[in-house]
N, C-alpha and C positions, 0 to 999 in steps of 0.2 A: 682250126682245131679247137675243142672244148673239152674241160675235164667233164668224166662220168662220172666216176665211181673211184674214193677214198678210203683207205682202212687200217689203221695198225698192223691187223690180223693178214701179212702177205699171201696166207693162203685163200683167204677169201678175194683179192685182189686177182689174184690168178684165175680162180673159181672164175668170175667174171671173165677175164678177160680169155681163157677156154671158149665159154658159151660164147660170145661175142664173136672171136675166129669160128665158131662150128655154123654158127650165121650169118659168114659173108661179109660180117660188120670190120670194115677199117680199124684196127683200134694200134695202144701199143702200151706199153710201163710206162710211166715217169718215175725216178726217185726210187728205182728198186732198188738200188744198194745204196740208198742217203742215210741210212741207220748210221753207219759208222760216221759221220759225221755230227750226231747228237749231242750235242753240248757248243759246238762253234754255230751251229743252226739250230732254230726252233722245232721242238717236237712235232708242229704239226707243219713243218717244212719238209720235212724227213718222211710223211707220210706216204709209201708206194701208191701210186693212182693209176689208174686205166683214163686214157684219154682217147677220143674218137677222133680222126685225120681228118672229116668230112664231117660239118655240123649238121647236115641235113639226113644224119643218120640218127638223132639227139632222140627224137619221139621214139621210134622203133628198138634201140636199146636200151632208155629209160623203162620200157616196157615190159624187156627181159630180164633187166636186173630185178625192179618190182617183183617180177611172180620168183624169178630163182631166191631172193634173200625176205619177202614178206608174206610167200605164202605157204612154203614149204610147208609146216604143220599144217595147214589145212586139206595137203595130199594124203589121199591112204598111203602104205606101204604095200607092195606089190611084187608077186612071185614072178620069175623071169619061165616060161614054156618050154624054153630050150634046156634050159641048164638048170632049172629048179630054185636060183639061187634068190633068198630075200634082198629088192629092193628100199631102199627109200623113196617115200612119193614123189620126192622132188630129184628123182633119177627121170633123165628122160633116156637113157640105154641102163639095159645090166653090166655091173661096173663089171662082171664077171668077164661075160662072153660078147656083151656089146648090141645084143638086141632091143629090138624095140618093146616096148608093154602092147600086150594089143588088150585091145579096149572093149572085151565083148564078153 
């Protein structure tokens, strides 16, 4: 087992570890409810983490966290065909209806 991915912000922790189930990637929590323990443990003991069950999945989801948390702003934003509804670029479904962008 290896930790991935670290964060205060539990929702980006999830964020992650979403993408990573939507990819087949082994993963699971550590530490998701250790907040209430803050003060007998160190802050960044308490930190919720996504951890990978399988290190040989380390390159491929390294990969995906990358582009989901350091490229976003570089995505356009994007209209979803079905449903009309504005995306963010770093949507890979319409949070709406669940489709895909197409690319054309």
């Amino acid at each position: 087992m290896v930790r991935l991915f670290a964060h205060e912000d539990r929702f980006l922790v999830w964020q992650v570890k979403q993408l990573l189930d939507e990819k087949g990637i082994p993963c699971f929590i550590k530490n998701e409810y250790a907040i209430g323990a803050m003060g007998d443990l160190s802050p960044f003991d308490c930190l919720p983490e996504v951890w990978l069950t399988d290190d040989e999945w380390l390159p491929k989801a390294t990969e995906f966290v990358y582009r989901l948390h350091e490229q976003p702003s570089l995505l356009q934003d994007w209209f979803c065909r079905q449903c009309g509804e504005e995306n963010a670029g770093s949507f890979e479904l319409c949070w709406r209806c669940g489709r895909e962008p197409s690319h054309s």
